[in-house]
N, C-alpha and C positions, 0 to 999 in steps of 0.2 A: 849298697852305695857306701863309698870311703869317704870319710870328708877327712880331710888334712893338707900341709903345705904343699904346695905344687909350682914349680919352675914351668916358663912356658912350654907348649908341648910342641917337641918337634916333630918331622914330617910323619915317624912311626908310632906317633904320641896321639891317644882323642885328644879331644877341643876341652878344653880345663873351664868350669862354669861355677859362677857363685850366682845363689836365688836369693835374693831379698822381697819379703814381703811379709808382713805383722801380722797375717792372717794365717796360722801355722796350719791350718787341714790345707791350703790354698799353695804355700809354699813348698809341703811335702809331697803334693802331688805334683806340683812341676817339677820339685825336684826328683822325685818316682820317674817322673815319664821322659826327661832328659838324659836320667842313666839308661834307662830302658833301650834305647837311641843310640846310644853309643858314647854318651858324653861324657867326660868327668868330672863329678860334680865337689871341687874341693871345698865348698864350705856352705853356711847359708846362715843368714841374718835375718832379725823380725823387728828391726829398729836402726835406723839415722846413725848414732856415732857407733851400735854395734857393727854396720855394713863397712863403714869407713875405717874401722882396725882392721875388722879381719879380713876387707879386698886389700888392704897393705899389706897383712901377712900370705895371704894365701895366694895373692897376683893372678887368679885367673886371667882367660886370655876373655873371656865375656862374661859381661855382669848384668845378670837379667833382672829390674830395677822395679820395684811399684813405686809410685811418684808421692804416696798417702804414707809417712812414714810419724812415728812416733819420735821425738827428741831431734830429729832434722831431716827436712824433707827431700824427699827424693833427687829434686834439681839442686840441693847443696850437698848430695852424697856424691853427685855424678862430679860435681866440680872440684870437688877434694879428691876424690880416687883419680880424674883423668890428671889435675898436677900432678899426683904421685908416683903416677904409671902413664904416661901419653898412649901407650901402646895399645892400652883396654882399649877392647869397645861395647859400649853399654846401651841395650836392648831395652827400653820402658816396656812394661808390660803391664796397663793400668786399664782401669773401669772407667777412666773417664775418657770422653772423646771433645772435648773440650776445648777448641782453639787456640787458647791460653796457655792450656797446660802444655800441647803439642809441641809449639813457639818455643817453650820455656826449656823443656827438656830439650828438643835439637842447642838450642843459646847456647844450652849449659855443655854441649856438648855429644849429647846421646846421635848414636849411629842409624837408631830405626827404632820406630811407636807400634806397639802391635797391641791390641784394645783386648782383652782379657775375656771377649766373646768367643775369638779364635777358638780352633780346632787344634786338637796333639799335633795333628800331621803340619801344620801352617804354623803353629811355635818351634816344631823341630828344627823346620824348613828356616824362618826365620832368624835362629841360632847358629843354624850349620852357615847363613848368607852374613850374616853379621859379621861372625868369626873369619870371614873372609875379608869385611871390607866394605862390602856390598851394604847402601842403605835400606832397609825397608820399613816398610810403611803401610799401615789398615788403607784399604782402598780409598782413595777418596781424601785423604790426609797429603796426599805426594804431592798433589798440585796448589794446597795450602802452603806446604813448604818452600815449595819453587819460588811462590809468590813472596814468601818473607826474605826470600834470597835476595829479590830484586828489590824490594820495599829498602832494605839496607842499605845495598850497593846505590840508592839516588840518594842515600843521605850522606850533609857534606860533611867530610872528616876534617879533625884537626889540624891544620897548620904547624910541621915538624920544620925545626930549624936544622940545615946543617946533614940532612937526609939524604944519605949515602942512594947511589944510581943503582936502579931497579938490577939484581941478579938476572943473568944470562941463564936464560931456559934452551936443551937443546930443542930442537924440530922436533921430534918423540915428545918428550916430556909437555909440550905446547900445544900437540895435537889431544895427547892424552887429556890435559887439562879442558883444553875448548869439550870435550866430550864430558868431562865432571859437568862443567858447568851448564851444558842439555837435561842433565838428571839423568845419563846412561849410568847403569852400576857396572862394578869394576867387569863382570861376566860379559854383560851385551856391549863393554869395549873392547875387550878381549876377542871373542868374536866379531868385529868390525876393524878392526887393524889386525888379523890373522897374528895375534900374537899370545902367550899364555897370561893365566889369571894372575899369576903369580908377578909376572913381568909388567903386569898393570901397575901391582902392589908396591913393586919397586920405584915405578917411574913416581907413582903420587905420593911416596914416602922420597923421593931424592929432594920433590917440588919443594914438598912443604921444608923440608930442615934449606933448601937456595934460599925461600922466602921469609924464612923462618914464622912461619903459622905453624899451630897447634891442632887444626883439627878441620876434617873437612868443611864444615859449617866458614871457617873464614878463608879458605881454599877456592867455593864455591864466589864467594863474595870479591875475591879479587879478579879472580876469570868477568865476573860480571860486570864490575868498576870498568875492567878492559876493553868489553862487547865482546867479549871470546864465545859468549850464550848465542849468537844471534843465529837467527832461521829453529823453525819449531818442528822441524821435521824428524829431527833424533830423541824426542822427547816422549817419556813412557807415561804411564796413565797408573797402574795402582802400587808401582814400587819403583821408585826415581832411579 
């Protein structure tokens, strides 16, 4: 395994990965077993402001995160690294299953929770879905999340003075969104609008810079605010 700086990796490029986690037998075996995989593992951290330099320097494309950090915790690495880079997306990969903490890391940002019981094959898995886009989630956590989607969306927002009229979404980009906001991942929209994963990628990356949101987490929240969610028939069960 090479750890050093790395630009994102294009289509002929593996998936560029940074491990953080304070427990070094804990963090070298993930990180062992994601080069194993095919990953590129450009760097790895066992501390709070040491993950925050060097995902600045090393810009991985996923930052696989434990939430128990020494000197700053896990939900304020994720929120320094995504201002820095919007583009990461960062994978918790923690002992706890803990409602709070779940809530906390999606708030902050993170793309998908996967409980540190996991299997190689279901962190690989995990990694390789992330890096795409796709959220995932330990079974049984997807429909916690759904729920703080909604929980948010009936709460009432501030009164903006002088707020410029909602950006024009095309018909794609509308459909695609009503499908975020089901909990479909970018895959099972792909396959349901017969179109590529990649093209997904595109449509929910045009949305957010129309809307100018940061991150799925308030993507999903404004689909909801809409009722773009409604009907429960496209809605998955252990990874949203």
């Amino acid at each position: 395994m090479t750890l050093g700086t790395a630009e994102h990796a294009g289509p002929d490029r593996p998936v560029t990965v940074m491990v953080v986690d304070d427990h070094p037998m804990w963090r070298d075996a993930v990180a062992r077993d994601l080069a194993e995989a095919g990953f590129e593992v450009v760097a790895t951290a066992g501390d709070g402001p040491g993950a925050i330099r060097r995902a600045r320097a090393a810009r991985p494309q996923v930052l696989v995160l434990d939430l128990n950090l020494p000197g700053a915790s896990g939900v304020q690495v994720c929120k320094e690294v995504m201002a820095h880079d919007p583009a990461l997306r960062v994978l918790v990969l923690s002992a706890s299953g803990e409602h709070t903490d779940v809530l906390e890391a999606v708030k902050s940002g993170a793309t998908g929770y996967l409980l540190k019981s996991a299997g190689r094959d279901e962190l690989v898995d995990a990694v390789r879905r992330t890096s795409a886009g796709d959220p995932v989630f330990t079974p049984g956590l997807a429909g916690l999340v759904l729920g703080e989607y909604r929980r948010l969306a009936t709460e009432p927002q501030p009164e903006k003075s002088d707020e410029p009229a909602a950006p024009r979404l095309t018909d794609r980009e509308t459909e695609v969104l009503r499908l975020v906001a089901k909990g479909l991942s970018y895959r099972q929209i792909a396959q349901r609008l017969v179109i590529s994963h990649r093209t997904v990628q595109n449509h929910v990356q045009n949305t957010l810079g129309k809307l100018q949101l940061h991150n799925r987490v308030e993507l999903v929240r404004y689909a909801i605010e809409r009722g773009l969610d409604d009907g429960a028939d496209d809605r998955t069960g252990g990874d949203m």
